[in-house]
Backbone as numpy.savetxt, mean C-alpha at the origin, in Angstrom:
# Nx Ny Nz CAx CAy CAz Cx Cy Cz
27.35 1.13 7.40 27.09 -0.29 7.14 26.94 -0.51 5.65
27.41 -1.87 5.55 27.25 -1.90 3.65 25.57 -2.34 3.59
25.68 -1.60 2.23 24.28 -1.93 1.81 24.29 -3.55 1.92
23.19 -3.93 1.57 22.91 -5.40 1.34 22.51 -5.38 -0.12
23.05 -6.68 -0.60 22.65 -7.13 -2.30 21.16 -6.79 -2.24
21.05 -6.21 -3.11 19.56 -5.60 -3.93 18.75 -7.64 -4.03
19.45 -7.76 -5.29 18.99 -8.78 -5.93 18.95 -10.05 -4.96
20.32 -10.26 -4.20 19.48 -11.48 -2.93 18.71 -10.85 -2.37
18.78 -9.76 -2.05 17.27 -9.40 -0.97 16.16 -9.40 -1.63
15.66 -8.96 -2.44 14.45 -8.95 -3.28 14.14 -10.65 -3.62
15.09 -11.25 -4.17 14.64 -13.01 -4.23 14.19 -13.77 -3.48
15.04 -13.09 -1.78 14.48 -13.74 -0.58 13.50 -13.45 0.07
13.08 -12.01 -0.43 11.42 -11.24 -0.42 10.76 -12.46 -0.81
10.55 -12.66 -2.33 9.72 -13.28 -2.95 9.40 -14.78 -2.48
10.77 -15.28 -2.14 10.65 -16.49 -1.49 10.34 -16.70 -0.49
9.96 -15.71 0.74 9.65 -15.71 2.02 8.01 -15.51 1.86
7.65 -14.42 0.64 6.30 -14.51 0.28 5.38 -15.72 0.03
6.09 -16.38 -1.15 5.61 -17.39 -1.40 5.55 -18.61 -0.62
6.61 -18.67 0.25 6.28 -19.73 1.49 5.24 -19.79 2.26
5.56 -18.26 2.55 3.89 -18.10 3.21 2.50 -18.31 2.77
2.36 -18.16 1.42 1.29 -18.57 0.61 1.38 -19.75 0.25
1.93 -20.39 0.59 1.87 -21.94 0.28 1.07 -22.53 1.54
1.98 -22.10 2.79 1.80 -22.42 4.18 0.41 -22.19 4.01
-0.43 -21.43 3.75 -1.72 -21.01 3.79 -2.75 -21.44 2.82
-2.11 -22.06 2.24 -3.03 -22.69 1.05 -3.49 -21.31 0.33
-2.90 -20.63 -0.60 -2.88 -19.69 -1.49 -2.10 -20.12 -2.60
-2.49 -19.63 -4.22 -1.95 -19.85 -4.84 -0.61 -18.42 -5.03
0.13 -18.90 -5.64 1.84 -18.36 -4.99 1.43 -16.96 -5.63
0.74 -16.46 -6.30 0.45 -15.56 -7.11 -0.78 -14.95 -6.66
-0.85 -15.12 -5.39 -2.25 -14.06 -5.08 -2.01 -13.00 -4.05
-0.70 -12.50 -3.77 -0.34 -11.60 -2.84 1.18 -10.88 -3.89
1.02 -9.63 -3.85 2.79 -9.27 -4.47 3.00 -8.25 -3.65
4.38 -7.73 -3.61 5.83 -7.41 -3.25 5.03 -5.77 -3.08
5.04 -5.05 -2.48 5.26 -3.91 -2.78 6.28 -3.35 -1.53
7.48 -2.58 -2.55 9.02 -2.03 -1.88 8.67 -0.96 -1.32
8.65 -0.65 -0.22 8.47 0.54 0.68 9.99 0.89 0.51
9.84 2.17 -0.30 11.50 2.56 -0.63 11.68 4.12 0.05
10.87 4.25 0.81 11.08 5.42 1.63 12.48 5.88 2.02
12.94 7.14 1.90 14.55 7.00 2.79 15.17 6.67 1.41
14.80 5.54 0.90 15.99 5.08 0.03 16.30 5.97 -1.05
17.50 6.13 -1.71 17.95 6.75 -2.75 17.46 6.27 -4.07
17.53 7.27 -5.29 16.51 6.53 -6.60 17.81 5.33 -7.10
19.14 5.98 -6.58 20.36 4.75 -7.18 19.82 3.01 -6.47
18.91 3.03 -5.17 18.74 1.52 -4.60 17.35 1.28 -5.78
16.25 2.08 -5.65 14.87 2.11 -6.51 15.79 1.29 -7.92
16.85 1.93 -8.51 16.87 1.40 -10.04 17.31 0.25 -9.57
18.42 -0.07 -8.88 18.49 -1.39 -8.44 17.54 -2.39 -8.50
16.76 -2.39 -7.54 15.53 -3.15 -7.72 14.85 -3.25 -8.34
14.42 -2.18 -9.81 14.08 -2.20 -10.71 14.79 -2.80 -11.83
15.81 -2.75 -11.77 16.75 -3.89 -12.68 16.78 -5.43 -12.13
16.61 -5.30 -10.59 16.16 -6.97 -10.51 14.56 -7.34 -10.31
14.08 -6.93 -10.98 12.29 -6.92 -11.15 11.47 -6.64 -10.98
12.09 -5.82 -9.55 10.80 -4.68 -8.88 9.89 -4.23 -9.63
8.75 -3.32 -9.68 8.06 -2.72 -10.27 7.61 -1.73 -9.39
6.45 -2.10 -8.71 5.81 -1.64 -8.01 6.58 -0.80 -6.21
6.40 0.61 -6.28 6.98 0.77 -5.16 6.14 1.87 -4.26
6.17 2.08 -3.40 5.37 2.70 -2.40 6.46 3.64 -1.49
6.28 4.98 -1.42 6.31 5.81 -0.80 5.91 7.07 0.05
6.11 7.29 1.25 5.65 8.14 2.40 5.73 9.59 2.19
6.96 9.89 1.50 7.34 11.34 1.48 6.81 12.35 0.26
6.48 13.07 0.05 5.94 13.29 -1.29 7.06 14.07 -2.20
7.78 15.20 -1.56 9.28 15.68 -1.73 10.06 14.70 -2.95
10.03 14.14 -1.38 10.97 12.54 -1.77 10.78 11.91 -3.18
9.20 11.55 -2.90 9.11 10.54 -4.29 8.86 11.77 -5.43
8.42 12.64 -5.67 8.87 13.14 -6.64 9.90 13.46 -7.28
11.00 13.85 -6.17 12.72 13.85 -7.01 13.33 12.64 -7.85
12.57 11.37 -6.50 12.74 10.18 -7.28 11.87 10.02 -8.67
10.78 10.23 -8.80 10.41 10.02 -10.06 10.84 10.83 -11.30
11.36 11.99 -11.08 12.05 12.98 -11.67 13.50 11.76 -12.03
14.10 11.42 -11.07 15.29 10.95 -11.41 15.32 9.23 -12.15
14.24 9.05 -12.13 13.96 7.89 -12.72 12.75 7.39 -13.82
13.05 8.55 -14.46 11.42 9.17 -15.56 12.05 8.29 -16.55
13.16 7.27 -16.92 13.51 6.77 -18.13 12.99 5.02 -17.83
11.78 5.00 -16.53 11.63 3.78 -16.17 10.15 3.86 -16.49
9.64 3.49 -17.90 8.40 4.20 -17.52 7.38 3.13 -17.44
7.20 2.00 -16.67 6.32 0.82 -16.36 6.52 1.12 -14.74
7.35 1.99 -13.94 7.25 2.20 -12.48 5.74 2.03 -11.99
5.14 1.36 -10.91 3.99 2.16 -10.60 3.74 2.39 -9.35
3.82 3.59 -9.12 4.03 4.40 -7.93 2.75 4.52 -6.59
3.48 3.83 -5.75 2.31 4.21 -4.80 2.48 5.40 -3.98
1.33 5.87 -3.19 1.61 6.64 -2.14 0.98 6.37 -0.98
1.87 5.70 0.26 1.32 5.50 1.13 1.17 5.92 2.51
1.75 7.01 2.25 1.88 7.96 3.47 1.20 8.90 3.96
0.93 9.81 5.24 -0.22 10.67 5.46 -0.59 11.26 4.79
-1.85 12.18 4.35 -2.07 12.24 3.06 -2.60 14.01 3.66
-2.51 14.97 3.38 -3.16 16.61 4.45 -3.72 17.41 2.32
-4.45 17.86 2.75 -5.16 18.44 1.65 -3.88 19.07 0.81
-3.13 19.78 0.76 -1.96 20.56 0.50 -1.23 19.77 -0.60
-1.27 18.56 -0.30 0.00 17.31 -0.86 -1.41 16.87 -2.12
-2.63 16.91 -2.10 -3.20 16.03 -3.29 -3.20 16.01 -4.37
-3.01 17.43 -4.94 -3.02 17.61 -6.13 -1.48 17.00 -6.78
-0.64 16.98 -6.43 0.88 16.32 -6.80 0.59 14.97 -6.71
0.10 14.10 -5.77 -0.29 13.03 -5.39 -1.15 12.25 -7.23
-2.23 12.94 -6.83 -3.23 13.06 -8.26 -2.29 12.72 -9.64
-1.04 13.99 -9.60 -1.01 13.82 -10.62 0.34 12.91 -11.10
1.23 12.20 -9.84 1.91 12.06 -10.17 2.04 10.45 -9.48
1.10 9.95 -8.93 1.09 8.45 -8.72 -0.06 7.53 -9.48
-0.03 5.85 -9.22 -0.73 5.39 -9.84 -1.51 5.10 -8.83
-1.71 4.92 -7.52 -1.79 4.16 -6.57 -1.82 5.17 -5.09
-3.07 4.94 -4.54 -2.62 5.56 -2.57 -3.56 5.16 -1.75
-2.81 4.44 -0.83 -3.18 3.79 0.49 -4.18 4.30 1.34
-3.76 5.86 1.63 -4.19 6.49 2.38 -5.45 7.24 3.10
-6.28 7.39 2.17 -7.12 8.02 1.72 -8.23 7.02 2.92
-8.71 8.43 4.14 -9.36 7.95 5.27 -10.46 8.93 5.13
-10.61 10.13 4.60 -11.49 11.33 4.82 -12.18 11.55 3.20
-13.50 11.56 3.37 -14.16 12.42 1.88 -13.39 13.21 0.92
-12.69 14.33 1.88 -12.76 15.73 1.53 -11.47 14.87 0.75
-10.30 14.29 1.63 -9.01 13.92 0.86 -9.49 13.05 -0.43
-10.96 11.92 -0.87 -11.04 11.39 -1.63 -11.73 12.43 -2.95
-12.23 13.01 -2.64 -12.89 14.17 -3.20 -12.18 15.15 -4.26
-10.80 15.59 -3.55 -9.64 16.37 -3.91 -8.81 15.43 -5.12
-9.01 14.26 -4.88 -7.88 13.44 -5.94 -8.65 13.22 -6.83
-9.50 12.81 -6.94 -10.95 12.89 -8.44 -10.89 14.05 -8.85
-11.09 15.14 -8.26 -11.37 16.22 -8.60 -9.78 17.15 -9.65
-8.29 16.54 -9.11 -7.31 16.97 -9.39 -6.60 15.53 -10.12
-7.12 14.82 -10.15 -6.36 13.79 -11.13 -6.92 14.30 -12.60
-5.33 14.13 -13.62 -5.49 14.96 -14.75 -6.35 14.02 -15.76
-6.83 14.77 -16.63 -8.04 13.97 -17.64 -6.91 12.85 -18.15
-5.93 13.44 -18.94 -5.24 12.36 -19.81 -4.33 10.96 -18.97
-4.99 10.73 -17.88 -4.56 9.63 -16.90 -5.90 8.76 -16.63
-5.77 7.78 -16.20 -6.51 6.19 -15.81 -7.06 6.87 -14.51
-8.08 6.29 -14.19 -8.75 6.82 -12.57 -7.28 6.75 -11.59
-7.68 7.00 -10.62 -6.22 6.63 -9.14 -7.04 5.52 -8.75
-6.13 4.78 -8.49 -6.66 3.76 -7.58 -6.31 4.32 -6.30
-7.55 3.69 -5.40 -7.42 4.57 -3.75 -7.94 3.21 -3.12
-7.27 2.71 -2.05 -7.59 1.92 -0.43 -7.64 2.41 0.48
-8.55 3.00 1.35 -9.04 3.26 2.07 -8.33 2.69 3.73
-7.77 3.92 4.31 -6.99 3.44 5.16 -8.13 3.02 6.38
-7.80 2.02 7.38 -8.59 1.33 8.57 -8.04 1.89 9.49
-8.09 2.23 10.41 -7.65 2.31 12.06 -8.26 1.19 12.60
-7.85 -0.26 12.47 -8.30 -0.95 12.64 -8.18 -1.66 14.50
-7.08 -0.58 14.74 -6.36 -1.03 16.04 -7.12 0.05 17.27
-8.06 0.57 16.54 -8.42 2.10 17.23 -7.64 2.52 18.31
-6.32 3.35 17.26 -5.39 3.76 18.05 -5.88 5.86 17.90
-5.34 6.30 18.91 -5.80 7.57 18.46 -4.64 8.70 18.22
-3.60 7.83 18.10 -2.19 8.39 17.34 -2.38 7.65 15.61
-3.17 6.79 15.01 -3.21 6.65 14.30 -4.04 7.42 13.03
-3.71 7.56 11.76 -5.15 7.77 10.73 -5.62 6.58 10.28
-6.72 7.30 9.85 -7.73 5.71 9.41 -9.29 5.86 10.08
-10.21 5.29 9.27 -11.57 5.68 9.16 -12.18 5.11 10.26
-12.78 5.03 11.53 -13.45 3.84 11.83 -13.86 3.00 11.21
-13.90 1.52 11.72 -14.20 0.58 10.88 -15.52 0.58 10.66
-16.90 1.40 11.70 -17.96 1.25 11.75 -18.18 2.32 10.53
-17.80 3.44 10.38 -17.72 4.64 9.34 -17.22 4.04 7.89
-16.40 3.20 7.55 -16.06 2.61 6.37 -17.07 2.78 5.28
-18.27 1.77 5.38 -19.00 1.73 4.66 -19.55 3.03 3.80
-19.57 3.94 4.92 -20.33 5.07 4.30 -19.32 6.19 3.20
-17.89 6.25 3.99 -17.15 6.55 3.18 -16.53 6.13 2.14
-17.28 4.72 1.70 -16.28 3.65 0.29 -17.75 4.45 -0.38
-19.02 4.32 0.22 -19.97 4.45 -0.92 -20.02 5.89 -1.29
-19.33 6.68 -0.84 -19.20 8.38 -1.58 -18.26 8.59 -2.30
-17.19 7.14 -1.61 -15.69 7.52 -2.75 -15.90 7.20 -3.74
-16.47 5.71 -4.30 -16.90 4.99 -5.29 -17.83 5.95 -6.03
-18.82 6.74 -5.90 -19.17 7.82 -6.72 -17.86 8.59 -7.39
-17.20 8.94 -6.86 -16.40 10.16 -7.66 -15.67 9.37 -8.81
-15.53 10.54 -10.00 -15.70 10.00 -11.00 -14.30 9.53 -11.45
-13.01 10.34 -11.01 -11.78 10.19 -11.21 -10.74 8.79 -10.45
-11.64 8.33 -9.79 -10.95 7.58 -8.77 -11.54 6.12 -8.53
-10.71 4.65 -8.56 -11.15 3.86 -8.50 -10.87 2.96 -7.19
-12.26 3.11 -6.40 -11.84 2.51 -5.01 -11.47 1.10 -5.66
-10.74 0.42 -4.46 -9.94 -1.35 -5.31 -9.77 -1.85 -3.70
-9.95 -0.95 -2.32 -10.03 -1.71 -1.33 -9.60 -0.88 0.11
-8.65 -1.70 0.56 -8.53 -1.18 2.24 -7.19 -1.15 2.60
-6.53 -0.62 3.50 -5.47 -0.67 4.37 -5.65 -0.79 5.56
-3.61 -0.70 5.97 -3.87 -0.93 7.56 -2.70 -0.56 7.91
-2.47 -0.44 9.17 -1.31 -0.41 9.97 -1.52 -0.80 11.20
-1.60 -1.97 11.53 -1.93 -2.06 12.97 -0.84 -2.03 13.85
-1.30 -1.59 15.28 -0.11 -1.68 16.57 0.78 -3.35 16.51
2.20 -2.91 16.54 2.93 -3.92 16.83 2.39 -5.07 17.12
2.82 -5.87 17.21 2.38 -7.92 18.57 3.45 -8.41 18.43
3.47 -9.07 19.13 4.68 -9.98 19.00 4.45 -11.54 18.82
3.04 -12.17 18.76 2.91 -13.46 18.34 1.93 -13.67 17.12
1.95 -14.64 16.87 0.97 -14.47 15.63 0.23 -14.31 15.42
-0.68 -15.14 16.47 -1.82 -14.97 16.56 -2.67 -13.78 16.77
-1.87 -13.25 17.52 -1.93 -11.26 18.02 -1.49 -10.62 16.93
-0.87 -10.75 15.86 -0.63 -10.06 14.97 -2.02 -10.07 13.70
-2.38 -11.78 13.91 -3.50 -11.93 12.77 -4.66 -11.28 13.19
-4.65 -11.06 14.68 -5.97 -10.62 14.93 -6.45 -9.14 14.41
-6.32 -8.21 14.00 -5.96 -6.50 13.36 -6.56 -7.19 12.04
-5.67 -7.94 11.50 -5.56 -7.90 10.39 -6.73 -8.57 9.84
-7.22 -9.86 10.43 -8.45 -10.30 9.70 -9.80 -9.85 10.23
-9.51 -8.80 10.77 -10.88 -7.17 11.08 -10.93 -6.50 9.98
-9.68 -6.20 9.55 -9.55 -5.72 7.48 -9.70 -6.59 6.99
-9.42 -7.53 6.89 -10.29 -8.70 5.82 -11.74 -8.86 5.63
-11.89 -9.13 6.59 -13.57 -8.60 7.60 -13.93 -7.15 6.60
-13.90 -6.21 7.07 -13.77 -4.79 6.66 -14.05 -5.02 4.97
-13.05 -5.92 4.61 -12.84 -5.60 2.89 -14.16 -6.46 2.53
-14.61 -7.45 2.99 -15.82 -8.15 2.47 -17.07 -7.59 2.68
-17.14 -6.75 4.33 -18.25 -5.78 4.09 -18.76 -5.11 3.26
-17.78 -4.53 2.45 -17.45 -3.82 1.30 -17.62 -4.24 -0.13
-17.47 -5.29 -0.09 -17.43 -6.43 -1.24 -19.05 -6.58 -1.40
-19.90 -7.04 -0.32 -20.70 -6.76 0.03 -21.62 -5.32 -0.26
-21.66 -4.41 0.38 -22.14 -3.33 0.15 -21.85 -2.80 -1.25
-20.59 -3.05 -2.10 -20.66 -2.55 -3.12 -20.15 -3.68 -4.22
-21.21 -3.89 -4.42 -20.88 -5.18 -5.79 -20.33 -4.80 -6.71
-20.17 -3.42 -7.33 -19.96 -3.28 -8.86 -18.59 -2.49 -8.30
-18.04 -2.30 -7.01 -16.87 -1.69 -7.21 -15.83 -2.76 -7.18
-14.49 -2.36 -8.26 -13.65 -3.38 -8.14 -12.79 -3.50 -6.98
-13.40 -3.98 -5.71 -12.69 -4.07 -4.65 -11.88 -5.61 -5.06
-10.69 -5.19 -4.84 -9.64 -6.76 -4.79 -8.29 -6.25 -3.93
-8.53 -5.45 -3.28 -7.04 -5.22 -2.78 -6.98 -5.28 -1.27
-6.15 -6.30 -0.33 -5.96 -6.10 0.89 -4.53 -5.77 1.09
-4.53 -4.33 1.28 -3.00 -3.68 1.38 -2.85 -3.96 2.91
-2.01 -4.77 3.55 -1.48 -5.03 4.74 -0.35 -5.82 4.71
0.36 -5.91 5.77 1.33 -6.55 6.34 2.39 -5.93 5.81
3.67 -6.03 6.84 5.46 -5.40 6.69 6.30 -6.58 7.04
7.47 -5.96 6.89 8.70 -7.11 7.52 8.32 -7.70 8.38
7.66 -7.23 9.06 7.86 -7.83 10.36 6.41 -8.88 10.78
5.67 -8.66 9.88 4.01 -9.58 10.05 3.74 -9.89 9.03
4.42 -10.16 7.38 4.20 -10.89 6.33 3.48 -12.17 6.56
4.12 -12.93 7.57 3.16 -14.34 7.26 1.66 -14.37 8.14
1.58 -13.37 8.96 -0.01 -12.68 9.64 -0.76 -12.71 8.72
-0.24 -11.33 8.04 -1.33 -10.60 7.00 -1.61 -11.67 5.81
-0.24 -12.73 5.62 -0.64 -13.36 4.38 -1.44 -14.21 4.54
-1.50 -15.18 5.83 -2.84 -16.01 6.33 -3.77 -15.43 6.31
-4.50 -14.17 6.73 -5.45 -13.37 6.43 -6.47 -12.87 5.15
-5.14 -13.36 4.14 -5.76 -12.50 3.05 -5.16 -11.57 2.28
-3.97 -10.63 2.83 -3.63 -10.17 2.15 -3.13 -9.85 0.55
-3.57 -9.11 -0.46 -3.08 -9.63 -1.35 -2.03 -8.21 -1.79
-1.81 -7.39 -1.17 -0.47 -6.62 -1.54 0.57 -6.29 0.04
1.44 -6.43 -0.19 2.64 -6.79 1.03 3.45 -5.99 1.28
3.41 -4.82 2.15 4.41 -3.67 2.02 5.85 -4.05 2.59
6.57 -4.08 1.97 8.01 -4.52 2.60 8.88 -3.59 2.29
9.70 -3.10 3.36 11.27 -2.24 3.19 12.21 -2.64 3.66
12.37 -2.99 5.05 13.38 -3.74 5.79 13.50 -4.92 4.73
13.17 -5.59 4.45 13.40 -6.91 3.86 13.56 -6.86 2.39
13.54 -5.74 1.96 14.53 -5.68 0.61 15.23 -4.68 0.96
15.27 -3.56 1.62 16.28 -2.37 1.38 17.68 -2.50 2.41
17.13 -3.58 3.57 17.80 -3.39 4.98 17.69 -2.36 5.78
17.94 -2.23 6.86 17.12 -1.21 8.07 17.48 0.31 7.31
16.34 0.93 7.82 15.79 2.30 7.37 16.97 3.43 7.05
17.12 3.89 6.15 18.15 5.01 6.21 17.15 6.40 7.06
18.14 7.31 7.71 17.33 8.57 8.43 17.18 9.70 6.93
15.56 10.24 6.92 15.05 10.69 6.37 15.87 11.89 6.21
């Protein structure tokens, strides 16, 4: 299948974003784009980086390192990592993203403070939810949250900034918003319990529940289908 235009797809990202934040009474600028470029090749990544991308998020760690290897002449990239996260993978993680979703367990928040290099900015870390309490899923209980933002927020290398999610499929909206404004929920507890941490980040919603998560709150938007077109096999 032919690829799809980089640059209409990414415009019609932004414009499907911002509709939604309008629809919701948000100002157009309080939720952004982040390209789930998983699968994809670093030749689609520069693409989108030549039509404005910035910010991109990836699952594989392999993966995004070849890509950042192959695209080290881009150097405002800022790299997320949002994929399962197993003790083994942190120290690369640490040292080679700006950004990770994932981070549900101590020991994994513990390891990236501890292995993020001095001459770098803290990591920013969101704290993944199992908000759907699925038990094929990762993610903290939502009742356990609290206790694990206030041990992460101690460590010295790492700057908690908020929460994630992945909730089970729905198919209406209302069923889709419901997951999601339990992490919204979730992120103000938090907001709450820890005043001095810079919590501002609600990492939720995909192709397929953008205007859910964006009524909710969301203020970062993981999208791949809707800029890359359906998934290439890993």
């Amino acid at each position: 299948m032919k690829d799809i235009a980089l640059p209409e797809a990414l415009a019609g990202a932004h414009a499907r974003l911002e509709h939604a934040l309008h629809e919701a009474g948000r100002p157009l600028d309080a939720a952004a784009l982040l390209a789930v470029s998983k699968t994809q090749p670093a030749a689609r990544l520069r693409q989108a980086y030549q039509a404005g991308q910035r910010a991109f998020g990836e699952n594989y760690l392999q993966e995004a390192l070849d890509k950042q290897v192959a695209l080290a002449d881009l150097d405002d990239i800022i790299w997320h990592f949002i994929g399962p996260l197993q003790s083994n993978k942190t120290r690369a993680v640490a040292e080679h993203f700006d950004w990770v979703h994932s981070v549900d367990r101590l020991k994994i928040a513990r390891r990236l403070s501890e292995q993020r290099p001095a001459g770098l900015a803290p990591l920013n870390i969101c704290l993944q939810v199992n908000v759907s309490r699925e038990d094929s899923k990762a993610g903290v209980a939502p009742e356990a949250l609290v206790e694990l933002a206030r041990a992460t927020h101690q460590l010295a290398n790492v700057r908690l900034r908020g929460v994630m999610a992945i909730p089970a499929p729905a198919d209406t909206l209302a069923a889709q918003r419901q997951p999601l404004a339990e992490l919204r929920t979730c992120l103000a507890t938090l907001q709450k319990a820890l005043p001095d941490a810079p919590l501002d980040t609600l990492s939720m919603g995909m192709s397929s529940d953008l205007e859910a998560a964006v009524q909710e709150g969301a203020t970062l938007v993981r999208l791949g289908t809707a800029i890359f077109g359906p998934r290439r096999q890993a």
